[in-house]
TIVO-2410 file (N, C-alpha, C; in nm, 3 decimals):
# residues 57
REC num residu      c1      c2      c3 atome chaine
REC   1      X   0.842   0.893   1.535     N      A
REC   1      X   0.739   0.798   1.494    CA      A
REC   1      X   0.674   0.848   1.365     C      A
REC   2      X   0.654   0.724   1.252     N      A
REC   2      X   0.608   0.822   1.119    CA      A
REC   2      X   0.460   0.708   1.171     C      A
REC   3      X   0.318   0.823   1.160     N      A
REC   3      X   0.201   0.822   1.156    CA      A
REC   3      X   0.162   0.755   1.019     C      A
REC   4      X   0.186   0.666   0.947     N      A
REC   4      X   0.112   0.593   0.869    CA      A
REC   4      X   0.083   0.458   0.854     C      A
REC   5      X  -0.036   0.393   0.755     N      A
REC   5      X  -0.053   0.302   0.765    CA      A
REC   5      X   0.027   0.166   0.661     C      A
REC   6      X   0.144   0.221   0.584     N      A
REC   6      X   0.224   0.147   0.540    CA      A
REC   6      X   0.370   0.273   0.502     C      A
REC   7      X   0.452   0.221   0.554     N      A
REC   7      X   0.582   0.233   0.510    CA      A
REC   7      X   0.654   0.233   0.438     C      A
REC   8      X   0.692   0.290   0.333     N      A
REC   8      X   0.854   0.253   0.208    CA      A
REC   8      X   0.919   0.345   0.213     C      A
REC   9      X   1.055   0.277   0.259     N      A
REC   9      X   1.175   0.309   0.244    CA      A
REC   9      X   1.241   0.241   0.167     C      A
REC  10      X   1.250   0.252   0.051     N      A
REC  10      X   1.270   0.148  -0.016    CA      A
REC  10      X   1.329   0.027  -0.039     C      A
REC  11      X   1.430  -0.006   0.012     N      A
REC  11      X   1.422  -0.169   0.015    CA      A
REC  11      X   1.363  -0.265   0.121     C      A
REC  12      X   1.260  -0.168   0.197     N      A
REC  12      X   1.194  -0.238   0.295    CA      A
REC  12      X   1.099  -0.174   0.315     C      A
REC  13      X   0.951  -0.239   0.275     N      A
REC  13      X   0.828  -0.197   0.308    CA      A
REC  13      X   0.710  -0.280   0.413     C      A
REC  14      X   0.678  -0.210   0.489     N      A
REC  14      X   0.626  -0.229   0.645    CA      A
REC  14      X   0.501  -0.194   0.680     C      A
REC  15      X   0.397  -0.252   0.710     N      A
REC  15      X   0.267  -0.212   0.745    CA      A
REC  15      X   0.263  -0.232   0.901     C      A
REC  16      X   0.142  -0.238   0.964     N      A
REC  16      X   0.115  -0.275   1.081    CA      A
REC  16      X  -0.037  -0.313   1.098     C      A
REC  17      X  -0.110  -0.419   1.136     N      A
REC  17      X  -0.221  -0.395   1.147    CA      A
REC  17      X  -0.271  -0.508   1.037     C      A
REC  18      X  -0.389  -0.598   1.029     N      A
REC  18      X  -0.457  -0.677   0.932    CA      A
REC  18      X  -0.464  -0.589   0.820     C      A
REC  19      X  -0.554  -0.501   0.820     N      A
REC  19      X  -0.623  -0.410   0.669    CA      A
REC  19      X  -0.534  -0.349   0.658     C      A
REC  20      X  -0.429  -0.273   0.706     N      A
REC  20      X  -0.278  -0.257   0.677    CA      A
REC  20      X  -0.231  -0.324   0.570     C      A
REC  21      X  -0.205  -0.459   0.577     N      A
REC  21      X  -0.131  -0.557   0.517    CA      A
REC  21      X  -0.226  -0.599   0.391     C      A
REC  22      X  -0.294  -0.500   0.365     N      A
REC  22      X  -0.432  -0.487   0.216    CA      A
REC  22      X  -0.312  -0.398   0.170     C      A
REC  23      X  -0.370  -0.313   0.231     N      A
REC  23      X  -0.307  -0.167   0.201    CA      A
REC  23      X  -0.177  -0.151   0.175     C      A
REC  24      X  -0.083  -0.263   0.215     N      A
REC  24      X   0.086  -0.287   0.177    CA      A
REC  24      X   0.061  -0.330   0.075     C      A
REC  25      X  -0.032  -0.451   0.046     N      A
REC  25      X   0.027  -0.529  -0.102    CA      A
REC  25      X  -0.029  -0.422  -0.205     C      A
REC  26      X  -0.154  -0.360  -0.213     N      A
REC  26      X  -0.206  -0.278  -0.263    CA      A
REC  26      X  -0.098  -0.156  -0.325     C      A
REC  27      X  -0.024  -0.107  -0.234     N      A
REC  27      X   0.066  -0.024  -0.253    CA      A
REC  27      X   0.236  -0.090  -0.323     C      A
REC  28      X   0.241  -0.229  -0.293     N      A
REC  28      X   0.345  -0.278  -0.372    CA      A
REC  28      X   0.312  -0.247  -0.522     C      A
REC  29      X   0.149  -0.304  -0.576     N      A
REC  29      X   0.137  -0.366  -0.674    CA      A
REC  29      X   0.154  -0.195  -0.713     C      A
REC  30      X   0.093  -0.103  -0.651     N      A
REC  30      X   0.083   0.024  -0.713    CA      A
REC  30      X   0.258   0.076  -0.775     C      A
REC  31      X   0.323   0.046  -0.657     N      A
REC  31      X   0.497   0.085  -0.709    CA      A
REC  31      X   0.510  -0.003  -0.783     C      A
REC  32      X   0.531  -0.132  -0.820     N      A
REC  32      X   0.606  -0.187  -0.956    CA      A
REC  32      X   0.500  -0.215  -1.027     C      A
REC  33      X   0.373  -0.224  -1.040     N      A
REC  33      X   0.285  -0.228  -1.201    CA      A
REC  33      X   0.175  -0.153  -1.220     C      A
REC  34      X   0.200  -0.049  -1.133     N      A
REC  34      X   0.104   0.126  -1.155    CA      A
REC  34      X  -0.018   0.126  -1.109     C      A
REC  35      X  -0.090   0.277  -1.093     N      A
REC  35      X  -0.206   0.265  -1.013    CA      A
REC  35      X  -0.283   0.205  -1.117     C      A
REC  36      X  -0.274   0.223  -1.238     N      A
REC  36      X  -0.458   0.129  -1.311    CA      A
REC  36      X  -0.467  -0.013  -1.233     C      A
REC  37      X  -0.363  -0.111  -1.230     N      A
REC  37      X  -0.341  -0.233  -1.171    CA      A
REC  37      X  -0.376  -0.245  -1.060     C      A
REC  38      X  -0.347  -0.144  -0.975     N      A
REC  38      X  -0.369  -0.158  -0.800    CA      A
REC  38      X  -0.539  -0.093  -0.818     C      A
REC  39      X  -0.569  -0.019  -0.899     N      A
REC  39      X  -0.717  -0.042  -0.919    CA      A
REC  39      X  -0.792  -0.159  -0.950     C      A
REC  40      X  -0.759  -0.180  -1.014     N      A
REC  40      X  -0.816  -0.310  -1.051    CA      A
REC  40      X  -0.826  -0.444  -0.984     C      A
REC  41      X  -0.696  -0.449  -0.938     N      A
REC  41      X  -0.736  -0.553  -0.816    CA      A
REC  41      X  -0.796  -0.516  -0.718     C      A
REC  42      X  -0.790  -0.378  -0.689     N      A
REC  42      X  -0.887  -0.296  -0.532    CA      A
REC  42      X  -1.008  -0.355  -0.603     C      A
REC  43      X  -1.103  -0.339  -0.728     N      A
REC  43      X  -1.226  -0.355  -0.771    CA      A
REC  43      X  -1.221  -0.507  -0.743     C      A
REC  44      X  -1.143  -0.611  -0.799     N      A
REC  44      X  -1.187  -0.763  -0.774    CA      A
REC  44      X  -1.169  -0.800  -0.614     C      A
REC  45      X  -1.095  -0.708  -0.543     N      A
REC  45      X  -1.135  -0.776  -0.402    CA      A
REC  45      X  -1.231  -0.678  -0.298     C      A
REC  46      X  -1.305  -0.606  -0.380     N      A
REC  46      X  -1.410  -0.525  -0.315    CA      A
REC  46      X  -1.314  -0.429  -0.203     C      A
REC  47      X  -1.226  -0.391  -0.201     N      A
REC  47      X  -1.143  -0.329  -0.106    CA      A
REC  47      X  -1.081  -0.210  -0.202     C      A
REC  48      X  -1.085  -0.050  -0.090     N      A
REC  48      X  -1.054   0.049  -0.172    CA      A
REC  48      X  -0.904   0.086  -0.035     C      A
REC  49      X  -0.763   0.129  -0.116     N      A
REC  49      X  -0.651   0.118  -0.020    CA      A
REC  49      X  -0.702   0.255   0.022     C      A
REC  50      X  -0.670   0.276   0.130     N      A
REC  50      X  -0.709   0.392   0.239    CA      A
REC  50      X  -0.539   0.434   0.344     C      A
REC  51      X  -0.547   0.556   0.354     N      A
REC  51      X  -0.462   0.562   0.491    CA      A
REC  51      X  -0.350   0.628   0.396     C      A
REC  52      X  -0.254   0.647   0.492     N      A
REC  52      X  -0.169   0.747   0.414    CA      A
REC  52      X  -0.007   0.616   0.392     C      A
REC  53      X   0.068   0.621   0.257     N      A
REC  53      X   0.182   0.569   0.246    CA      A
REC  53      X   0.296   0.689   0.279     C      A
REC  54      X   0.371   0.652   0.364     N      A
REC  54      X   0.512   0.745   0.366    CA      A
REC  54      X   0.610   0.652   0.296     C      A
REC  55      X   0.638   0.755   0.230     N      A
REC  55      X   0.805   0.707   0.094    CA      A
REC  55      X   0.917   0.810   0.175     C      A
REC  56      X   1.022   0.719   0.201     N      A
REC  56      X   1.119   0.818   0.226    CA      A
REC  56      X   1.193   0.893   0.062     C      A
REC  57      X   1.277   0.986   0.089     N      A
REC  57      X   1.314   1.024  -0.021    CA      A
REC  57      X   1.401   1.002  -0.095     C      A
***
């Protein structure tokens, strides 16, 4: 069992949970258009991503 709150393996990424599924798109936008971006939308929807992402290798 991997203990986190979103998943990538890469051609398939997996959350569990409502604020999870923040925290997935949050972490998409972070892999294809970088953390300033996934900042920035964290600031316009008052939401900061939390919890741990596992990347396989």
């Amino acid at each position: 069992m991997i203990d986190a709150r979103v998943v990538d393996d890469g051609n398939l990424v997996t959350a569990g949970g409502v604020t999870s599924g923040i925290d997935l798109a949050l972490w998409v936008i972070t892999r294809e258009c970088g953390a300033s971006i996934a900042t920035s939308v964290e600031s316009v929807m008052e939401y900061e991503q939390r919890g741990v992402v596992w990347r396989s290798s």
